[in-house]
MDTraj code that builds the backbone (N, CA, C; nanometers):
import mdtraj as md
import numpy as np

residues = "UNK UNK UNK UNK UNK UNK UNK UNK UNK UNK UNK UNK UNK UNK UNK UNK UNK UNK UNK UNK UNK UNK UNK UNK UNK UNK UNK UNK UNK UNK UNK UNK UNK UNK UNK UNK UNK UNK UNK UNK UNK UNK UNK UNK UNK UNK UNK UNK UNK UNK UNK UNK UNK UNK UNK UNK UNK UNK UNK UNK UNK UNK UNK UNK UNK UNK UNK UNK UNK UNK UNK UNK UNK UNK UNK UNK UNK UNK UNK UNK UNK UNK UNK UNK UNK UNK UNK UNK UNK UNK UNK UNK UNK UNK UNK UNK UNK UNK UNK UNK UNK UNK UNK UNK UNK UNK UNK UNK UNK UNK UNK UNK UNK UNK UNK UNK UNK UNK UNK".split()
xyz = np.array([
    [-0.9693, 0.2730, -1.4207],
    [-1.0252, 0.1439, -1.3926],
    [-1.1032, 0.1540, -1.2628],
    [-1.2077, 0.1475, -1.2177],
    [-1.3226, 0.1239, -1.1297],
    [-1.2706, 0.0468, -1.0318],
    [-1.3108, 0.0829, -0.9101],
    [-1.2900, 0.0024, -0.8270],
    [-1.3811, -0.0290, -0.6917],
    [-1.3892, -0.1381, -0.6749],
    [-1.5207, -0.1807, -0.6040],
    [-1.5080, -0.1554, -0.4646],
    [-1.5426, -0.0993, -0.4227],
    [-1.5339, -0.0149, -0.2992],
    [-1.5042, -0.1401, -0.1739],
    [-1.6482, -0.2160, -0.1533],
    [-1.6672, -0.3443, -0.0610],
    [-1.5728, -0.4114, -0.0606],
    [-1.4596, -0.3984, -0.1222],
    [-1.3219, -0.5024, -0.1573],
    [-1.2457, -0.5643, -0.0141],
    [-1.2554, -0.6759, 0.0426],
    [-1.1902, -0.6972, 0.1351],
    [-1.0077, -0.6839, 0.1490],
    [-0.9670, -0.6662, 0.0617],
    [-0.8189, -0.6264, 0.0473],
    [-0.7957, -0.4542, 0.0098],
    [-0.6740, -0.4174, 0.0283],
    [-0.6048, -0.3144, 0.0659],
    [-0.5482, -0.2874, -0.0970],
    [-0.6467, -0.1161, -0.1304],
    [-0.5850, -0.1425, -0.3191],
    [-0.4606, -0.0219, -0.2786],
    [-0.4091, 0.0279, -0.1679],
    [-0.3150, 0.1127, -0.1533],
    [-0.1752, 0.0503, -0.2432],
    [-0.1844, -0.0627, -0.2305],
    [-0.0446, -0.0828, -0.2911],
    [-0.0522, -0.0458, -0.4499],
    [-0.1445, -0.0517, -0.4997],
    [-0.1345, 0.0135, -0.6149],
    [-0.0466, 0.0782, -0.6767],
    [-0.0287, 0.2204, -0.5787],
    [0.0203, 0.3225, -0.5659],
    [0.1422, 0.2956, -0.5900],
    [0.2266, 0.1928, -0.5738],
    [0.3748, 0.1578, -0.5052],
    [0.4302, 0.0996, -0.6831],
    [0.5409, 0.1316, -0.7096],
    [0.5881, 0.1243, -0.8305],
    [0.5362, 0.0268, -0.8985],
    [0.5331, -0.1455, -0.8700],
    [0.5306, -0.2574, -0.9233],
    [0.3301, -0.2170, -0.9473],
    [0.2809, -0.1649, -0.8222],
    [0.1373, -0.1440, -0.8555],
    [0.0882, -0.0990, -0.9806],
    [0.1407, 0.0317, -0.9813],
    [0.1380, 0.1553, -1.0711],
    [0.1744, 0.1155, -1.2275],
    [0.3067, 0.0432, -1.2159],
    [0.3293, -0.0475, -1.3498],
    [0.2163, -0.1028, -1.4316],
    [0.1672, -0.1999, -1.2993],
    [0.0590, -0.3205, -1.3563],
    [-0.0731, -0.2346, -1.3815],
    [-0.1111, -0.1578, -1.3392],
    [-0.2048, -0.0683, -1.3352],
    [-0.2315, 0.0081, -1.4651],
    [-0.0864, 0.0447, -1.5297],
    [-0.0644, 0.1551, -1.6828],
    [-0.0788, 0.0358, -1.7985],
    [0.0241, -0.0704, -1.7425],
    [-0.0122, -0.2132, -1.8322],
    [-0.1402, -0.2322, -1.8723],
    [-0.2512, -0.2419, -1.7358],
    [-0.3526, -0.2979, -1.7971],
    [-0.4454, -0.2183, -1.8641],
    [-0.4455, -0.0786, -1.8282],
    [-0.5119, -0.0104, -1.9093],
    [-0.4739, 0.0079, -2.0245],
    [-0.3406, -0.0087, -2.1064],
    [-0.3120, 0.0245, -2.1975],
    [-0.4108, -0.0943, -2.2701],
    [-0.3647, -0.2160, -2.2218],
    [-0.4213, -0.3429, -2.2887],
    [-0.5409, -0.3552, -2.3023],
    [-0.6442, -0.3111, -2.2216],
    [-0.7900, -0.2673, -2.2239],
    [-0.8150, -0.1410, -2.3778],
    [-0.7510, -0.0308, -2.3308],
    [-0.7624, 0.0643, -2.4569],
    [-0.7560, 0.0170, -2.6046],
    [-0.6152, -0.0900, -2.5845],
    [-0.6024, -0.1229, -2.7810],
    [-0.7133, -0.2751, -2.7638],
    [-0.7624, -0.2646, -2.7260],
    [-0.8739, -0.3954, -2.6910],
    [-0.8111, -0.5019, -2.6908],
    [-0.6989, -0.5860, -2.6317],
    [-0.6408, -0.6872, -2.6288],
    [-0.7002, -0.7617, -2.5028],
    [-0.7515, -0.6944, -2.4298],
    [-0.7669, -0.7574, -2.2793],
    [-0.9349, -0.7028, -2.2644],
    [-1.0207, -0.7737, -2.2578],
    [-1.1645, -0.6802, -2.1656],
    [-1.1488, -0.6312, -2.0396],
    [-1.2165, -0.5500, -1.9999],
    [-1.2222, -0.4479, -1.8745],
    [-1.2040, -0.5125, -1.7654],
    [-1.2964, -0.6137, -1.8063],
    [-1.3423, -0.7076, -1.6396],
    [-1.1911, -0.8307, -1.6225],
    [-1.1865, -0.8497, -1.7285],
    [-1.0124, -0.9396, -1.6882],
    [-0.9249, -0.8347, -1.6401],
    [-0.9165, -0.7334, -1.6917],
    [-0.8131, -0.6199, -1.6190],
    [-0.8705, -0.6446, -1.4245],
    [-1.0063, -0.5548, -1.4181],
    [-1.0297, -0.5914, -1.3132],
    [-0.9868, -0.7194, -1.2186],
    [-1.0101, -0.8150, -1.2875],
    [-0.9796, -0.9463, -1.2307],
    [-0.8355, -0.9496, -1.1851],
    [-0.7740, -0.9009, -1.2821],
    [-0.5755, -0.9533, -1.2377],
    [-0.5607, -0.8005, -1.1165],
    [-0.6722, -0.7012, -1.1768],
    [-0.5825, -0.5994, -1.0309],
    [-0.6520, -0.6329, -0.8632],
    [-0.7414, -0.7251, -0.8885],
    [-0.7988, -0.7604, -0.8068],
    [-0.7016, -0.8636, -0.7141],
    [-0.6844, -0.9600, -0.8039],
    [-0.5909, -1.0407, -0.7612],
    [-0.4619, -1.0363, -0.7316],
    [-0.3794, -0.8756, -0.7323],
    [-0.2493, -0.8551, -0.7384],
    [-0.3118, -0.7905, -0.6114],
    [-0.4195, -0.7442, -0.6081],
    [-0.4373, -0.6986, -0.4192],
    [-0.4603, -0.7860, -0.3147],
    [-0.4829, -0.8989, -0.3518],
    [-0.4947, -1.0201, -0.2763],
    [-0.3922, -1.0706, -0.2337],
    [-0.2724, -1.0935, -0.3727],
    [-0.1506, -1.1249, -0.3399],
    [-0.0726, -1.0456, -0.2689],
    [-0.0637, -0.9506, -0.2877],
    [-0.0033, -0.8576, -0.2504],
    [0.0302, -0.8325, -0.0868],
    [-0.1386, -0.8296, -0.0275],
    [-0.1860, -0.7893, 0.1073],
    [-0.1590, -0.9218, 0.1656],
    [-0.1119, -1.0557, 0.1160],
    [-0.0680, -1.1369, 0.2106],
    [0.0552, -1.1868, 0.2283],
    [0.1417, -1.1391, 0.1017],
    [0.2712, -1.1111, 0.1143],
    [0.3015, -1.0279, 0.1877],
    [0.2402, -0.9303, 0.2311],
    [0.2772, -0.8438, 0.3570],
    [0.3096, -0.8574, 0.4554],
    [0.1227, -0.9227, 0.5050],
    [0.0950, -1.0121, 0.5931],
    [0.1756, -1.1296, 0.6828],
    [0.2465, -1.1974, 0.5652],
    [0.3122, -1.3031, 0.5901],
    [0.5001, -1.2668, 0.5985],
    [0.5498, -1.1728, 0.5196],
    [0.6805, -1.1714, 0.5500],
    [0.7089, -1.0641, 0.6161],
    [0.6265, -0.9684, 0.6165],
    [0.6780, -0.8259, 0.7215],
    [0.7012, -0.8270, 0.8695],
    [0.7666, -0.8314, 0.9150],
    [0.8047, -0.8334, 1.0589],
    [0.8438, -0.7301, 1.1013],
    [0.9257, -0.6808, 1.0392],
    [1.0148, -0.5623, 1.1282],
    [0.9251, -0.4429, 1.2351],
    [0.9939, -0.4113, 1.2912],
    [0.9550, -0.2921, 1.3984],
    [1.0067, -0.1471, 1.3545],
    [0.9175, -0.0727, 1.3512],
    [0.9714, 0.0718, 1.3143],
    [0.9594, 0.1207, 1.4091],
    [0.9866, 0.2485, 1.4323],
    [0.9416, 0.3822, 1.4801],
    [0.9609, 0.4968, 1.4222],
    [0.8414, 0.5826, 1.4346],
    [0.8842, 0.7187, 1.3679],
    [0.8271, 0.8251, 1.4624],
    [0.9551, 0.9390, 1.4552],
    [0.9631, 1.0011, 1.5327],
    [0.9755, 1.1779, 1.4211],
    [0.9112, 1.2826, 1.4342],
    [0.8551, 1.3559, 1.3885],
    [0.7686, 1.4665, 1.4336],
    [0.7430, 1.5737, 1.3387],
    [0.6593, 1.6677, 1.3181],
    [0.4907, 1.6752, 1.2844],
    [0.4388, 1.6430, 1.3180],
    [0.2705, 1.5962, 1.2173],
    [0.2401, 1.7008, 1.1599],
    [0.2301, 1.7227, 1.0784],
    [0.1738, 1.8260, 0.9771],
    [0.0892, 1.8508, 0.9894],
    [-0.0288, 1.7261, 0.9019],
    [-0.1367, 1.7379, 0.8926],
    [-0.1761, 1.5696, 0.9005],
    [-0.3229, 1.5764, 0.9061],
    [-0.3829, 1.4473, 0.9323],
    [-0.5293, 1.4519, 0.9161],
    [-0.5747, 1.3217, 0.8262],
    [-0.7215, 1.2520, 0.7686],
    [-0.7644, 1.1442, 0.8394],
    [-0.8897, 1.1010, 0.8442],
    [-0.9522, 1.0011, 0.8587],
    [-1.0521, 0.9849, 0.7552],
    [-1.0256, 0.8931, 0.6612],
    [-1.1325, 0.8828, 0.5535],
    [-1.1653, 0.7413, 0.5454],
    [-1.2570, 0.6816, 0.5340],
    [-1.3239, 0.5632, 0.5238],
    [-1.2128, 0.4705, 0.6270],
    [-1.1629, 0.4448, 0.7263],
    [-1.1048, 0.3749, 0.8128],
    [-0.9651, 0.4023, 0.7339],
    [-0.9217, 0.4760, 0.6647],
    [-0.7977, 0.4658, 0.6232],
    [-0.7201, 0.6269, 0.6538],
    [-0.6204, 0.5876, 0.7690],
    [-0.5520, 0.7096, 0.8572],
    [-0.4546, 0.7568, 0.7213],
    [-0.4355, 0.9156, 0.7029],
    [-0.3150, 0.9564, 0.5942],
    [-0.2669, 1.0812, 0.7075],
    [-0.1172, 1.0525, 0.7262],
    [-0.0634, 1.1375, 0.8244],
    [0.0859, 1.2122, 0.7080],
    [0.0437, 1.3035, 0.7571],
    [0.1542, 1.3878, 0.6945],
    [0.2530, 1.4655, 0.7526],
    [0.3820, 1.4338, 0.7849],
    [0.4724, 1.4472, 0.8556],
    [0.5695, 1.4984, 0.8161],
    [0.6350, 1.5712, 0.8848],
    [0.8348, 1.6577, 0.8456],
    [0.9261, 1.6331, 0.9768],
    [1.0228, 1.6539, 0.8678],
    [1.1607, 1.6542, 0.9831],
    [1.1449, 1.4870, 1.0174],
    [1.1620, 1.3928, 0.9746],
    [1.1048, 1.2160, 1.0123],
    [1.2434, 1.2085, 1.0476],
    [1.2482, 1.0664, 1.1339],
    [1.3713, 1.0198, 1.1562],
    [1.3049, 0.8743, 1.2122],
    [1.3637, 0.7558, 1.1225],
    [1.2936, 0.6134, 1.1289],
    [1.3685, 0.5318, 1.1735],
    [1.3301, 0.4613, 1.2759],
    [1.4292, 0.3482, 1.2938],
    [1.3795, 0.2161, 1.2956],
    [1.4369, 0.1885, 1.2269],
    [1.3733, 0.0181, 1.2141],
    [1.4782, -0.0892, 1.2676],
    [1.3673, -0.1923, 1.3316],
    [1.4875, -0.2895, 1.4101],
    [1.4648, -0.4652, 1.2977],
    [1.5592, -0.4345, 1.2674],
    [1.5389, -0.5837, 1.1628],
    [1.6232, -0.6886, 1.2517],
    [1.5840, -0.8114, 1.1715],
    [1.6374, -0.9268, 1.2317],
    [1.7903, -0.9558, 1.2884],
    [1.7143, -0.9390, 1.4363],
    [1.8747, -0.9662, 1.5135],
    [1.8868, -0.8407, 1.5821],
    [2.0007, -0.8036, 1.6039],
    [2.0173, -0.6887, 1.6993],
    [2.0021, -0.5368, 1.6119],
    [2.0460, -0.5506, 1.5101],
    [2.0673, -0.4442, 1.3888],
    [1.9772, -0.3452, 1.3932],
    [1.9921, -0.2194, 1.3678],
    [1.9000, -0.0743, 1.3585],
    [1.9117, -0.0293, 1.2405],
    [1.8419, -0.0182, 1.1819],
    [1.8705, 0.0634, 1.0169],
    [1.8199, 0.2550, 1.0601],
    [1.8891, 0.3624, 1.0512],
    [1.8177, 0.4428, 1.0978],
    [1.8641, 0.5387, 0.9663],
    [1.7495, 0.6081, 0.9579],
    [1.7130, 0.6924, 0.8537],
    [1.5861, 0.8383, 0.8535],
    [1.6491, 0.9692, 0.8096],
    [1.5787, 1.0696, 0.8065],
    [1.5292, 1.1272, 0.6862],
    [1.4537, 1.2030, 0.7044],
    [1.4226, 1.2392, 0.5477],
    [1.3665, 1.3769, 0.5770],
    [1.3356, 1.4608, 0.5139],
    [1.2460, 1.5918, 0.5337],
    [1.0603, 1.6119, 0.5815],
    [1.0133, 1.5133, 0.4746],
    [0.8687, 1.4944, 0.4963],
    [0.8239, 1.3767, 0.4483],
    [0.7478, 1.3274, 0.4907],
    [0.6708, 1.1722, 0.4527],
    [0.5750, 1.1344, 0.4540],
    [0.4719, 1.0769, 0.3597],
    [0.3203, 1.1074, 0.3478],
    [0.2956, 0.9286, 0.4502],
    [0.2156, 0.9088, 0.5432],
    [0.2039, 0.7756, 0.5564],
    [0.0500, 0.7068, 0.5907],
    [0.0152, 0.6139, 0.5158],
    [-0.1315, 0.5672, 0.5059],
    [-0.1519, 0.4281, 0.5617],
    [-0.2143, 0.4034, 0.6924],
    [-0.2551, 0.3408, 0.7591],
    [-0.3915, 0.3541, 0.7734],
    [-0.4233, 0.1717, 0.7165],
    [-0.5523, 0.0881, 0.7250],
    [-0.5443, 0.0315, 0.8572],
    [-0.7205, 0.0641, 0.8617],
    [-0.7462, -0.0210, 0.9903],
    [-0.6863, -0.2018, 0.9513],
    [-0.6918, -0.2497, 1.0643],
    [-0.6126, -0.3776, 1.0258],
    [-0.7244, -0.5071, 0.9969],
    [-0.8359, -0.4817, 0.9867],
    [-0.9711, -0.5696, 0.9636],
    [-0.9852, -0.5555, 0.8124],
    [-0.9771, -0.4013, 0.7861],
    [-0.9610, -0.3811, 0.6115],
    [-0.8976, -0.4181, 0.5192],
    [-0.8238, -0.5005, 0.5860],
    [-0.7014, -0.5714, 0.4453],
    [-0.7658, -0.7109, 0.4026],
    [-0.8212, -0.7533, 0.4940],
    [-0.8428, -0.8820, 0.4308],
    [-0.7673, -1.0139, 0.4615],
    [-0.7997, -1.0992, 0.4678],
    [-0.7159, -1.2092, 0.4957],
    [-0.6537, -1.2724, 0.3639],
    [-0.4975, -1.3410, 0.3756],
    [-0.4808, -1.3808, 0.2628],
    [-0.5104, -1.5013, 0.2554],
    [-0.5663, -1.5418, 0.0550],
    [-0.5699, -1.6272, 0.0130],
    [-0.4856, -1.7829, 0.0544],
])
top = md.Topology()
chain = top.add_chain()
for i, resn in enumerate(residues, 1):
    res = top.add_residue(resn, chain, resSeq=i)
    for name in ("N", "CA", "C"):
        top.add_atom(name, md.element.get_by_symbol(name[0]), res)
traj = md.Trajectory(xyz[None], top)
């Protein structure tokens, strides 16, 4: 499915299970011709809209990550850092620390003008 480059919202979430779902959905529905192209377009358009201001609007928390850098991009304003050995700590509401390690972790940061404002 095509995607319009100039898009004021963030199509990374795509990527993210519920994205990826809606994404196989609509192409399937496009293929057996139940749906036209451009309505597909339309709803993934609009699940990036929604999406990027549900973010916007309920994400608060504070992370930190602390790490190895691997490797690292700059492609069209969108940073992809690739990291090992991670160890994350996030401070959620109230005094609480959630802390967590992992081996390696791919992470993609948009400039913050590129998302778009929500609907």
């Amino acid at each position: 499915m095509p995607t319009n480059s100039t898009q004021p919202y963030s199509i990374i979430y795509r990527a993210g299970a519920l994205g990826s779902s809606l994404m196989d959905s609509l192409d399937e529905l496009v293929k057996e011709g139940r749906i036209p192209g451009l309505l597909a377009d339309r709803i993934a358009e609009q699940f990036d809209r929604s999406y990027t201001g549900i973010v916007k609007r309920k994400v608060h928390n504070k992370t930190s990550i602390k790490g190895k850098l691997h490797q690292y991009n700059l492609c069209k304003d969108v940073w992809t850092f690739h990291v090992r050995d991670i160890n994350f700590t996030a401070e959620t509401r109230g005094d609480s620390k959630l802390k967590v390690t992992c081996p390696k972790v791919k992470v993609v940061a948009s400039k913050n003008g590129g998302l778009g404002t929500a609907p």
